[in-house]
RODO-2510 file (C-alpha; in nm, 4 decimals, decimal comma):
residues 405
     n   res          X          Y          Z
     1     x    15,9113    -2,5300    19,5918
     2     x    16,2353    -2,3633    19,6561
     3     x    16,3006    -2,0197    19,8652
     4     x    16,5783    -1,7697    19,7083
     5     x    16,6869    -1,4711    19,8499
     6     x    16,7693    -1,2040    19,4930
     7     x    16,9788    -0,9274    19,5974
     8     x    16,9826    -0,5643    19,3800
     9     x    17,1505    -0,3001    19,3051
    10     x    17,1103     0,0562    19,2166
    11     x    17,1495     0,0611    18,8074
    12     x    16,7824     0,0460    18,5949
    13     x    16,9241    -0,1624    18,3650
    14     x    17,0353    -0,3916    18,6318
    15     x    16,7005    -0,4031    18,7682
    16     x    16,4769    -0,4507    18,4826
    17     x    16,6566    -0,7250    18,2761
    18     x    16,6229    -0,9072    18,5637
    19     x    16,2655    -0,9104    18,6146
    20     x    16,1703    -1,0941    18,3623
    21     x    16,3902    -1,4183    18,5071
    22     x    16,2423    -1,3908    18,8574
    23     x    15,8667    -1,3979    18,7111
    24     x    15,9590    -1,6987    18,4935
    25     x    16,1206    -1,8692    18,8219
    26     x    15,8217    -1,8075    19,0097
    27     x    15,5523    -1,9283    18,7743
    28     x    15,7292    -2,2271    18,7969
    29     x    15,6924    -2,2369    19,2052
    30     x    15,9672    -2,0721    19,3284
    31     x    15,9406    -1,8407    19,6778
    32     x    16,1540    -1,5302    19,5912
    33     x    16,2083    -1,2213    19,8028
    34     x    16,3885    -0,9701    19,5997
    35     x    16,6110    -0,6876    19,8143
    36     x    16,6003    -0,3589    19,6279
    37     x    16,5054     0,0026    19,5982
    38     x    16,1425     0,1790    19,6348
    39     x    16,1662     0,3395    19,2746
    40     x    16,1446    -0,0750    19,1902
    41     x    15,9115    -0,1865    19,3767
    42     x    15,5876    -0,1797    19,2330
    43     x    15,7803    -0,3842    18,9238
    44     x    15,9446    -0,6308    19,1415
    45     x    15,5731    -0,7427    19,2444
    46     x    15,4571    -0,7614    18,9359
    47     x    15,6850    -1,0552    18,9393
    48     x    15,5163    -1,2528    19,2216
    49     x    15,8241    -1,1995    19,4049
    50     x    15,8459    -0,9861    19,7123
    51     x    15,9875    -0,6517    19,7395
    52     x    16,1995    -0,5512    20,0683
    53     x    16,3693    -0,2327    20,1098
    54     x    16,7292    -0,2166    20,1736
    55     x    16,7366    -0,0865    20,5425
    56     x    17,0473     0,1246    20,4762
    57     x    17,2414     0,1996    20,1179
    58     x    17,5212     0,4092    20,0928
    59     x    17,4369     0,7366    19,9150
    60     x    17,4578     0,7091    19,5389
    61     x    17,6446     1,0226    19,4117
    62     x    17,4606     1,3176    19,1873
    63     x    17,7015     1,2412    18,9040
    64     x    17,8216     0,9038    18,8879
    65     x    18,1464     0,8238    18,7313
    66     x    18,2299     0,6645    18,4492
    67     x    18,5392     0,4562    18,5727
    68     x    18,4431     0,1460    18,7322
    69     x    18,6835     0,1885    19,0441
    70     x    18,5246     0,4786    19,1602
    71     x    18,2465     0,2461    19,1980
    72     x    18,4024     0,0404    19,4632
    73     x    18,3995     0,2489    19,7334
    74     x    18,0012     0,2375    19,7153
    75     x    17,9928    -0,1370    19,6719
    76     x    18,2486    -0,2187    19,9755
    77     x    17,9953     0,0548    20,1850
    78     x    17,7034    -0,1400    20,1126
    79     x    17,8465    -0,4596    20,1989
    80     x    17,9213    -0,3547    20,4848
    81     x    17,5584    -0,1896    20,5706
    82     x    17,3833    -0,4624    20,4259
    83     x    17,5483    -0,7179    20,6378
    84     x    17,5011    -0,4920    20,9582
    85     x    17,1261    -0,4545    20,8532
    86     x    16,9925    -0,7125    20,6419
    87     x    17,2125    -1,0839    20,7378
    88     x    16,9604    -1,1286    21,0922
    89     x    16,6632    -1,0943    20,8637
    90     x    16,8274    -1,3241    20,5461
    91     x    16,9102    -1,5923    20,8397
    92     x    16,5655    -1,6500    20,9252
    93     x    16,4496    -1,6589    20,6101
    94     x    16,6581    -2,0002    20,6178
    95     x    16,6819    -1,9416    20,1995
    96     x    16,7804    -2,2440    19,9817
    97     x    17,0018    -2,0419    19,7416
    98     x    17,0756    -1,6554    19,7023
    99     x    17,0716    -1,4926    19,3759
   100     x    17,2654    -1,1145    19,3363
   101     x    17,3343    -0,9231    19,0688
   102     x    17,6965    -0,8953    18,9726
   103     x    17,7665    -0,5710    19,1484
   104     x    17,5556    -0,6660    19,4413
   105     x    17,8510    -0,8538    19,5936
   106     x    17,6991    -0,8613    19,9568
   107     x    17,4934    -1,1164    19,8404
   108     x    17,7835    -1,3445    19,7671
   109     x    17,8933    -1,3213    20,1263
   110     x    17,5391    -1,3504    20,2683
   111     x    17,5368    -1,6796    20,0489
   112     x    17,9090    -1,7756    20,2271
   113     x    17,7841    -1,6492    20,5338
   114     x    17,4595    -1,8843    20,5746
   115     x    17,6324    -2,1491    20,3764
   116     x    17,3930    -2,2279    20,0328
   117     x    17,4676    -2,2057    19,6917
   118     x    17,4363    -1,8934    19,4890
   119     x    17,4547    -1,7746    19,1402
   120     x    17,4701    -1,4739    18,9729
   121     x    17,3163    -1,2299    18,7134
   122     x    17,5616    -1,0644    18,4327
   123     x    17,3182    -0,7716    18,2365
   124     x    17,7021    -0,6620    18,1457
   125     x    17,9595    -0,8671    17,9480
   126     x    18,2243    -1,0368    18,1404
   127     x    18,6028    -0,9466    18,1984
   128     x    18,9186    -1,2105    18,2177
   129     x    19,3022    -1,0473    18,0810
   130     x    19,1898    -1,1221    17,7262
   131     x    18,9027    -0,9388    17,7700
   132     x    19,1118    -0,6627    17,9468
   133     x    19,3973    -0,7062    17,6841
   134     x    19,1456    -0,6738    17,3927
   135     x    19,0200    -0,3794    17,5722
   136     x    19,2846    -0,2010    17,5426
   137     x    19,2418    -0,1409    17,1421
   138     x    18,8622    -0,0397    17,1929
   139     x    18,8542     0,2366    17,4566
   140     x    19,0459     0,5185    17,6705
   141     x    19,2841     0,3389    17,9274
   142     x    19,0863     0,5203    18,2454
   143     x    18,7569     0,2906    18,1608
   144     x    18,9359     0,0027    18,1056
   145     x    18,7946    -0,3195    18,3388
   146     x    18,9690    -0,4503    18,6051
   147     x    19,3729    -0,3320    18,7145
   148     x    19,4323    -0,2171    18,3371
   149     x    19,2210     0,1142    18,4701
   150     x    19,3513     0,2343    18,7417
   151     x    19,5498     0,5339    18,8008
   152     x    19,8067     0,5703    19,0728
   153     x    19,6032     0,8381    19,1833
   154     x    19,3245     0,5707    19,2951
   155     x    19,5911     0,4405    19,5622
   156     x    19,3999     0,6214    19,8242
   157     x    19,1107     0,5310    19,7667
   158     x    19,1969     0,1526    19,6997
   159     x    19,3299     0,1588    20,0574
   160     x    18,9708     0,2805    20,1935
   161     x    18,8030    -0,0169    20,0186
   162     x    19,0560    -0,2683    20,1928
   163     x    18,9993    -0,1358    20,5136
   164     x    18,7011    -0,1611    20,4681
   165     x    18,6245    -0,4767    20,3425
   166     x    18,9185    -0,5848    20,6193
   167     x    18,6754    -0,4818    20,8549
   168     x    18,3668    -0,6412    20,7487
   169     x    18,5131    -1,0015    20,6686
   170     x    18,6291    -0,9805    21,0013
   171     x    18,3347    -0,8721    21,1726
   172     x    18,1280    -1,1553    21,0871
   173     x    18,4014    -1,4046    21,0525
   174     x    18,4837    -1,4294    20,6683
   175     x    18,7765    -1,5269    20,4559
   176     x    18,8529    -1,2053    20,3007
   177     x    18,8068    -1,1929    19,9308
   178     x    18,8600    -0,9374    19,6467
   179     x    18,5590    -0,7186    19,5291
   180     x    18,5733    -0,8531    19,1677
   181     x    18,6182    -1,2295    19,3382
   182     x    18,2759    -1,1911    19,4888
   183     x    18,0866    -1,1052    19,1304
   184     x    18,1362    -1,4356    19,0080
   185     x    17,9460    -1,7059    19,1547
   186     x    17,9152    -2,0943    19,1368
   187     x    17,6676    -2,0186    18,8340
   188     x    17,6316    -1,7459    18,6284
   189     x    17,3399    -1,6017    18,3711
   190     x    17,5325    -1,3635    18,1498
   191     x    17,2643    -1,1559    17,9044
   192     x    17,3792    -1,2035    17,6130
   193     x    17,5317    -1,4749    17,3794
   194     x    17,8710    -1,6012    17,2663
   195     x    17,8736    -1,4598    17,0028
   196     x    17,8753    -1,1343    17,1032
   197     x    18,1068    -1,1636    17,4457
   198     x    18,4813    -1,1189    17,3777
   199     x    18,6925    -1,4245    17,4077
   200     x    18,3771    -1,6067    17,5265
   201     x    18,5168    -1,9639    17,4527
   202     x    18,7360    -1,8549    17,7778
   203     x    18,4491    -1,9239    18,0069
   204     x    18,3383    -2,2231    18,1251
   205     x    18,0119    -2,4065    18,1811
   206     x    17,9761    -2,1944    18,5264
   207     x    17,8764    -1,9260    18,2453
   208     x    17,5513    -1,9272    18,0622
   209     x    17,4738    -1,6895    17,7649
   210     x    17,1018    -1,6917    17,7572
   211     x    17,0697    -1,3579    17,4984
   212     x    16,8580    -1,0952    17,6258
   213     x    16,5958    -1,1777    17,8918
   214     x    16,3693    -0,8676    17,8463
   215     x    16,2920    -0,9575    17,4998
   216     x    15,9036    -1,0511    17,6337
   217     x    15,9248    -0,7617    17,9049
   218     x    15,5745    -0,5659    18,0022
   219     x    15,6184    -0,1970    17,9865
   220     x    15,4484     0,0010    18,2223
   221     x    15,6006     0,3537    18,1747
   222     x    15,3166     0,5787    18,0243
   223     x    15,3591     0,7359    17,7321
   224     x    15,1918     0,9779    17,4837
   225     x    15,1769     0,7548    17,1603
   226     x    14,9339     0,9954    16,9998
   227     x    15,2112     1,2481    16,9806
   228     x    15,4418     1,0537    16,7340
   229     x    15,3846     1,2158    16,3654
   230     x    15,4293     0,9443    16,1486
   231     x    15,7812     1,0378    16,0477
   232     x    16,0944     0,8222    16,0530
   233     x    16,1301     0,8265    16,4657
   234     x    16,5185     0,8892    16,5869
   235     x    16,5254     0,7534    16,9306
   236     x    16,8124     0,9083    17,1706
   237     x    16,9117     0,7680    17,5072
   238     x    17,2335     0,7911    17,7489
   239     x    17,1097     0,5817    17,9883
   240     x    16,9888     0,6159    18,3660
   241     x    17,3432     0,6528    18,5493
   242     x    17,5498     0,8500    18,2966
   243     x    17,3221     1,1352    18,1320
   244     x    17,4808     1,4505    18,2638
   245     x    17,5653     1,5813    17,9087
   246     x    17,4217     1,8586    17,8147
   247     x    17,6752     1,9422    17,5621
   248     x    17,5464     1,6242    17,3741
   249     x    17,1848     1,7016    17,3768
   250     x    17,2206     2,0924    17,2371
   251     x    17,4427     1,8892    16,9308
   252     x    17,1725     1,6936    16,9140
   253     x    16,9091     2,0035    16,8883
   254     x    17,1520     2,1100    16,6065
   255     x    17,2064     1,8024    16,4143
   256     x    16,8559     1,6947    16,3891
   257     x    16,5936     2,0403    16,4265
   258     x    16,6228     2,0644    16,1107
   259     x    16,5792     1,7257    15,9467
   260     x    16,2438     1,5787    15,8488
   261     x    16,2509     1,3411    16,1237
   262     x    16,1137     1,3097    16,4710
   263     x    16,3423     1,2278    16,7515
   264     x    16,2532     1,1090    17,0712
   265     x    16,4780     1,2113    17,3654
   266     x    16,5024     1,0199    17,6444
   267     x    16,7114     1,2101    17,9318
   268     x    16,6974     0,9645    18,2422
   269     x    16,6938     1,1538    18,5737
   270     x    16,6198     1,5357    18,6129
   271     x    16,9113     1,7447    18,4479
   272     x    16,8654     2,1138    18,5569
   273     x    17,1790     2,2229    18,2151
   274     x    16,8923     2,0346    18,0462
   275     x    16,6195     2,1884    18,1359
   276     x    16,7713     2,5595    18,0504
   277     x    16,7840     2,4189    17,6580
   278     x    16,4896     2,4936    17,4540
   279     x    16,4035     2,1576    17,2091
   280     x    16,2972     2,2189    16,8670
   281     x    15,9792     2,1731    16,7300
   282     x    16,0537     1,8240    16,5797
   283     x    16,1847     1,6812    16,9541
   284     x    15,9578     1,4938    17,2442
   285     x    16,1786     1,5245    17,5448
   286     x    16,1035     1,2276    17,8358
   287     x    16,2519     1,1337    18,1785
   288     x    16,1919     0,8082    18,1377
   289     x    15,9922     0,5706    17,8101
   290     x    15,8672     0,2083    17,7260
   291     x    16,2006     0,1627    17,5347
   292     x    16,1019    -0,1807    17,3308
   293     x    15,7638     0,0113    17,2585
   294     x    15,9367     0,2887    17,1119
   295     x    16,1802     0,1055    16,9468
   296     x    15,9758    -0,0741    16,7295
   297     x    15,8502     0,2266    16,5916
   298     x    16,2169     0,3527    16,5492
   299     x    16,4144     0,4012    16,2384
   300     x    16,7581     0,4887    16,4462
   301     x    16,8657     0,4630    16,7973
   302     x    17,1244     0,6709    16,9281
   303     x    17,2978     0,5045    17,2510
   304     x    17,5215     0,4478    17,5032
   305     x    17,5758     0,0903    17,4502
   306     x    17,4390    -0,0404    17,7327
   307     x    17,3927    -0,4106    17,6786
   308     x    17,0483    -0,4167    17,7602
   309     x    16,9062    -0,1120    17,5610
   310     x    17,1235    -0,2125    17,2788
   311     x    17,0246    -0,5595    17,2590
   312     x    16,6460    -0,4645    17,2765
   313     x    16,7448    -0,2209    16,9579
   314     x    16,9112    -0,5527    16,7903
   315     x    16,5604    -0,7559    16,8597
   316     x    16,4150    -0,4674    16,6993
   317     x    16,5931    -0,4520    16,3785
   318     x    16,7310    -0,1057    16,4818
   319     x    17,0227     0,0581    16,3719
   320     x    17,2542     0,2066    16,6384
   321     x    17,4758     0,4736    16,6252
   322     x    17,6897     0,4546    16,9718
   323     x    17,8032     0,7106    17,2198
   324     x    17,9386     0,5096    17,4808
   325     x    18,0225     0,6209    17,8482
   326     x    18,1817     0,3187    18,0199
   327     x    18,3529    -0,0267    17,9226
   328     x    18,0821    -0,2744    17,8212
   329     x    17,9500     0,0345    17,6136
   330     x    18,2390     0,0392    17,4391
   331     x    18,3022    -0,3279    17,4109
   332     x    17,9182    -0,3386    17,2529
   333     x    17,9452    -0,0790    17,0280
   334     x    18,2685    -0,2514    16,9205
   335     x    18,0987    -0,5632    16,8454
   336     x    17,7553    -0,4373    16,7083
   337     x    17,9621    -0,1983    16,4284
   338     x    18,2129    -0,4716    16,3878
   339     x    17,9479    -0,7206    16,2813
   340     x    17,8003    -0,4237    16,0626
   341     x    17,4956    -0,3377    16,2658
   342     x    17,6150     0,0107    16,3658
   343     x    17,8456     0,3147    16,3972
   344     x    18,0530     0,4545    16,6206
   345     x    18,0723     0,8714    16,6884
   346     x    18,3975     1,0275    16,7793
   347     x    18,3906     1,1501    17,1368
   348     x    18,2781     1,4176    17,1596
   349     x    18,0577     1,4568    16,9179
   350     x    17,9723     1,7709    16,6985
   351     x    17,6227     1,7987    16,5251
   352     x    17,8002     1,7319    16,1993
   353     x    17,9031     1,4507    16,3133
   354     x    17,5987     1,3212    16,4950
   355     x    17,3551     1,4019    16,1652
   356     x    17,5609     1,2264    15,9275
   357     x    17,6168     0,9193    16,1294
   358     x    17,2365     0,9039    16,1718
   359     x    17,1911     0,9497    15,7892
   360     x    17,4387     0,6707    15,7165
   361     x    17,2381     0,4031    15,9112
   362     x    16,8990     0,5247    15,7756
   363     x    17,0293     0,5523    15,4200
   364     x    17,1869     0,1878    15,3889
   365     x    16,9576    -0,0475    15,4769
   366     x    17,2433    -0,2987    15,5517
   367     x    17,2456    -0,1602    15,8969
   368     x    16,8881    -0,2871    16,0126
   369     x    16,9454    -0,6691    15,8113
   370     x    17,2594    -0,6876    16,0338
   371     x    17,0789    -0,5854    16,3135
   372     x    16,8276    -0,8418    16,2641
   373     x    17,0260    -1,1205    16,2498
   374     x    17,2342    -0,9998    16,5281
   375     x    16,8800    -0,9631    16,7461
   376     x    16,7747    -1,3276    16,6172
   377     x    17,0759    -1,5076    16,8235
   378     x    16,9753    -1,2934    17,0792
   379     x    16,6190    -1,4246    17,0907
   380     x    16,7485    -1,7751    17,0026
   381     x    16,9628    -1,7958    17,3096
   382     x    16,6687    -1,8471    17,5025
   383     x    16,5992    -1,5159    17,7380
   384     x    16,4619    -1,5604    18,0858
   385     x    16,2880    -1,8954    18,0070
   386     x    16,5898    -2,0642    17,9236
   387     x    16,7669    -1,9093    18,2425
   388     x    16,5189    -2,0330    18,4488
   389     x    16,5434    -2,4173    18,3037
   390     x    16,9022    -2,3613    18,3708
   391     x    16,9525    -2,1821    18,7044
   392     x    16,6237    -2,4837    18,8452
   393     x    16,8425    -2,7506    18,7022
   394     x    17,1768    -2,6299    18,8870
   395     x    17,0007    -2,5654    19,2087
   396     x    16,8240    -2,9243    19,1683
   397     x    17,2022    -3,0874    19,1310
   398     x    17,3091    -2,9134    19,4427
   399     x    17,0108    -2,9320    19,6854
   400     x    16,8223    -3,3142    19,5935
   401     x    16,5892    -3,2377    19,9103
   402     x    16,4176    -3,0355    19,6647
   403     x    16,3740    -3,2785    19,3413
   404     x    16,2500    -3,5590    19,5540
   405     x    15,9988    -3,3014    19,7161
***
């Protein structure tokens, strides 16, 4: 039996696609302790792993933004606390490898800092220049990944993350090393598959596409199951970080009140614009749902793109229409409608446009075979079993002590 350290960060989606991975590594003996947040706790031991509390976490903002470096001050921040806080405690632990999740890039340098391999967890497609350069056709140039999105304005802030990751490398003694340097590590899970990832035959065996690991996920979010009529179910989510749009959920009042559907709206945190709307008769309006659950009762899901939501709606044979806020929104909804498994609204939407996109995909029935088949790869790819086999086998190559014990 092998100890890991897994190391989390803020995002749902980040969270829960993982779970699934760490219960599968420790049925099969591992020791994990997983670093996150109390909202995840009680799920994290479900697991068998166990939970710990970041001491200190920079403070997430109300409204998040959609641009990926804005995110970087709050990554370089946490670093930085997490390395002040946590790196005593990690020490004694005396781990055999450290697992983070790609934007959790303190754990690469508490991996460099006690000196064991680690590996990393992708619940987002990856980014090279081809990826970036094929990008460039698919979305507005402020969310595009890496350099291609930043503004001159960002200068300033850019600065700020140097000094500040000058400052922590030097504190305890590190080679400094970029931000996006730190995300990829010796071995990487990626959830999803090749076929689906841009340009995938650019990375290497360091990179495995194991499809979506929640496909077996337990759902404990309560819900009232009674209350769905019978009618063809629209489910409508924006996702946990990026759901301040309150503009988008009166269009969707207007396209829909009136159709002989039911529609499930899922807002995510508490949304006081929200709140001041009054939902039509035909609308159940949730902070948070069992998302598989529901979407296997669901004739259309409207999304964000998120990889992990919209890879549970290909599993489920459910057409997507997509909405999407950042870049690996837009690079899924590029691939899903591409392969003929979705559409894509115009940004922003207006009701028109949102109630005859959602009539397209229930009307053709093309949309849920090309789902299916889509879902299928993702199922055949493995999930969290296969990631396990894989990320025990690599850790077996690199630390023999522990297949001869």
């Amino acid at each position: 039996m092998a100890k890991a350290i897994f190391f989390g960060s803020p995002p749902v989606g980040h969270t829960y696609s993982t779970l699934p991975i760490i219960a599968e590594l420790v049925r099969r003996g591992e020791s994990i302790i997983y670093y996150s947040f109390e909202r995840f706790a009680d799920p994290i031991r479900a697991t068998g792993a166990e939970y710990r509390a970041y001491k200190e976490f920079p403070e997430m903002p109300a409204s998040t933004s959609v641009r990926m470096p804005e995110m970087l001050p709050i990554l370089s921040g946490a670093t930085e606390a997490i390395l002040d806080n946590e790196l005593p405690d990690a020490v004694a632990e005396n781990p055999d490898y450290i697992i983070h999740d790609c934007l959790a890039i303190w754990g690469a340098e508490v991996a460099r800092l006690i000196g064991v391999p680690r590996m990393a967890t992708f619940p987002t497609f990856l980014a090279n220049r081809s990826v970036e350069k094929f990008a460039r056709g698919v979305m507005p140039r402020e969310l595009l990944p890496g350099r291609s999105g930043l503004r001159i304005t960002d200068v300033p802030m850019l600065w700020t993350v140097f000094q500040q990751r000058r400052r922590t490398t030097r504190k305890h003694g590190l080679e400094y090393k970029k931000v996006l340097e730190l995300m990829h590590a010796d071995f990487n899970v990626v959830f999803t598959t090749r076929r689906l990832q841009p340009f995938a035959e650019e990375f290497d065996e360091r990179f495995c596409f194991i499809g979506s690991p929640t496909v077996e996920r337990e759902e404990q979010t309560p819900f009232p199951f009674e209350l769905l009529t019978g009618a063809p179910l629209i489910y409508v989510s924006l996702g946990t970080l990026f759901n301040d749009r309150p503009e988008f959920f009166q269009a969707c009042f207007e396209a829909f009140g009136d159709m002989d559907v039911q529609v499930l709206l899922c807002r995510g945190k508490q949304n006081a614009a929200l709140d001041a709307l009054e939902a039509p008769a035909n609308f159940l309006v949730r902070d948070y749902v069992p998302q598989v659950s529901l979407l296997k009762r669901s004739a259309a899901f409207v999304t964000h793109g998120g990889i992990s939501g919209a890879s549970e709606g290909l599993i489920c044979g459910v057409p997507q229409v997509f909405l999407p806020q950042i870049w690996d929104g837009y690079l899924m909804a590029h691939q899903i409608t591409a392969a003929g498994g979705g559409v894509m609204l115009p940004q922003p939407p207006t009701a028109r446009d949102l109630r005859e996109a959602v009539e397209k995909v229930l009307r053709d029935p093309s949309f849920r075979e090309k789902s299916l088949e889509l879902g299928r790869g993702l199922v055949e790819a493995g999930g969290a079993r296969r990631a396990a086999e894989e990320m025990l086998r690599w850790t077996r190559q690199r630390l023999p002590a522990l297949t001869s014990a």
